[in-house]
Structures are given as C-alpha cells and as structure tokens.
C-alpha positions in Angstrom: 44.9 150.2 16.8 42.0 147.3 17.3 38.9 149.8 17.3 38.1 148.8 13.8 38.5 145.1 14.2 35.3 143.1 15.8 35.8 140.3 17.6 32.7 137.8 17.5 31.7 133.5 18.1 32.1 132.3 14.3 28.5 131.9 13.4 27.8 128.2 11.2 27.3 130.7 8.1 30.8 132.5 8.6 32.6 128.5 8.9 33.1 128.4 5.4 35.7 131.7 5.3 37.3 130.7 8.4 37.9 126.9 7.2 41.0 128.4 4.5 41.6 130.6 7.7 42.9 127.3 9.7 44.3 125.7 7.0 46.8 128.5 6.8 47.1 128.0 10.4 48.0 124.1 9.8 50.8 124.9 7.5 51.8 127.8 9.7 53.2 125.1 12.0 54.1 122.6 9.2 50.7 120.0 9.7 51.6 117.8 6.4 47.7 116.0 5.9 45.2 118.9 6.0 42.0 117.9 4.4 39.0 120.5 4.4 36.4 117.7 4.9 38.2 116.8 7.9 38.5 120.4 9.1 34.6 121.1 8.9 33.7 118.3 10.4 36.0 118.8 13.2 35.8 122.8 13.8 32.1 122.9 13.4 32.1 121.5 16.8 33.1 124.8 18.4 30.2 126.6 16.7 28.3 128.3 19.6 26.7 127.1 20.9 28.9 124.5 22.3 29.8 122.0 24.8 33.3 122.0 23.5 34.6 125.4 22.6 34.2 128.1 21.0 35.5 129.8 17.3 36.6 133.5 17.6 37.1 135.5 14.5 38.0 139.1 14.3 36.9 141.2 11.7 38.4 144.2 10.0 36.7 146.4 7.4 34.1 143.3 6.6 37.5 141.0 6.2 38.4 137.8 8.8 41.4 138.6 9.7 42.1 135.9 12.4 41.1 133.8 15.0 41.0 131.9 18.3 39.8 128.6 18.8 38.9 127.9 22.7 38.6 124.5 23.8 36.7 124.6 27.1 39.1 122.6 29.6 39.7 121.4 32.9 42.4 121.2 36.0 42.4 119.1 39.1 45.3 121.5 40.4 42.7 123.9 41.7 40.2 122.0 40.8 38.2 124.2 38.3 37.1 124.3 34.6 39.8 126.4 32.2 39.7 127.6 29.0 42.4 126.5 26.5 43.4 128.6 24.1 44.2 126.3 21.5 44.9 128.1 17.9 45.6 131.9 18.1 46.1 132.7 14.2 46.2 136.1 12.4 46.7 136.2 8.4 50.2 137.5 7.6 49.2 141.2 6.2 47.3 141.8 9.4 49.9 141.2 11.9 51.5 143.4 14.2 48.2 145.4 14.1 46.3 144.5 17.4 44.4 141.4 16.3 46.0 138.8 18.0 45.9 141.3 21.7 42.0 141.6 20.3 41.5 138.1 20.3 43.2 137.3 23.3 41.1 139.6 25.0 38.2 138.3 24.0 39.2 135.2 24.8 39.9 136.7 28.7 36.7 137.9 28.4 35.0 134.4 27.2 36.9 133.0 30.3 35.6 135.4 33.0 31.8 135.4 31.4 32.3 131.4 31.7 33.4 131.8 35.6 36.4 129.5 34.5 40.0 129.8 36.9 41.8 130.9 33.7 42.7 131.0 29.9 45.7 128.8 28.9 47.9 128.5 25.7 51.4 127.4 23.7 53.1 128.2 21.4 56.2 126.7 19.6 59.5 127.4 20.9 60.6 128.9 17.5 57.6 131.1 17.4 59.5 134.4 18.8 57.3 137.1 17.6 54.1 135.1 19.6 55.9 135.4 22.3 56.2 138.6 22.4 52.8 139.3 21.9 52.2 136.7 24.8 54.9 137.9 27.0 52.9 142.1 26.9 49.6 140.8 27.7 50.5 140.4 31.6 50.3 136.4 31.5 52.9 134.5 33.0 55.1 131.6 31.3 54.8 128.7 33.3 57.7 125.8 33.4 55.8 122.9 32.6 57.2 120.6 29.4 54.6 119.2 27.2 55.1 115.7 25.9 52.4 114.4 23.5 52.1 110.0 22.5 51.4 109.8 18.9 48.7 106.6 19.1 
C-alpha cells in the first residue's frame, strides 16, 4: 500500500510544512512548551546535508504525510557509528496505511548507505499501536531501561 507515498531528505524549502508536522508530533507525546522559533532553529540542523542527522518526509499525492528524524549516533558496545531513529511520526488520517513501514525502511536504507552497525528507536510504553508496527518489521526489542536527568 506504500507505492504512492515517496519517501525523500526534507529539503530547506520543504522545512516550513514539516515544522506543524513536528509540532503535532510534540503534543502527540504531551511536550507542554513547543515554540516554532525554537523548532526551526533546532530541526534545520538535520537538513542534508548534515553532520547531525537527517529529516525524512514521505509524500502522498503531493501531501507530507509523516516523517522520521535520524540523529546520526554512536556505540562503544561494538564500537561503531548507529543511526538513531529519533521521531517516527505519521499525521492521524494516514495511519495504518504503510507510511510509518515506508519510513522505517528508508531509514534501514539511510543506515546501510551510511555503513552504520544499525538503526535504533523508542517509543513510549503506552504507545501500543507503534509497537506493533515496530514489532512486524523484523527488529528486535531489547531490555535496556532508559533513565533521562532533567538539568
């Protein structure tokens, strides 16, 4: 059901209909101070090119739809540079239609073409129908517990 949707690097032009994109994204998962300032500033960074990450956004019928923000990462388990997944967001009337295995698949394919060990993510523990998109695409669920230090 993806061969209409195309998966592309968010160009610097494309930023400005992607920035509402991750607002909705924010307030998916209850963030309480977005500010759009802050977001452009901050996303703009993944722009390709980009030492940092990279913006996916899949297309359908001329329409973002959703995206994927990779945050280029590293692990001294193996040691070897990973790709982190880090936002995986497809607007509510497009869901459940093969965008969010579309952009995980590019985001394989960003991974391989980088020669990185692999392509990490999360998601909430609530977020049950992610994980079931998560849980068909072959990856495995690790055990590690994430702790995070507000500062």
């Amino acid at each position: 059901m993806t061969g209409d949707v195309r998966v592309e690097p968010v160009s610097i032009e494309q930023l400005g209909v992607l920035l509402p994109m991750i607002a909705n994204y924010q307030r998916f998962y209850e963030a309480t101070d977005i500010d759009d300032n802050r977001n452009r500033a901050f996303f703009s960074r993944f722009v390709a090119p980009s030492d940092d990450g990279m913006l996916l956004g899949a297309w359908r019928e001329g329409q973002l739809v959703g995206y994927a923000c990779l945050y280029w990462h590293f692990t001294s388990l193996v040691p070897a540079e990973t790709v982190l997944m880090n936002d995986l967001y497809v607007e509510e009337g497009s869901r459940g239609k093969g965008i969010g295995r579309a952009l995980i698949d590019a985001s394989a394919a960003v991974t391989r073409d980088r020669g990185a060990h692999h392509l990490e993510w999360a998601t909430a523990p609530d977020n049950l129908a992610a994980q079931r998109l998560y849980d068909s695409t072959g990856a495995e669920r690790t055990t590690w517990i994430e702790y995070e230090l507000d500062l």
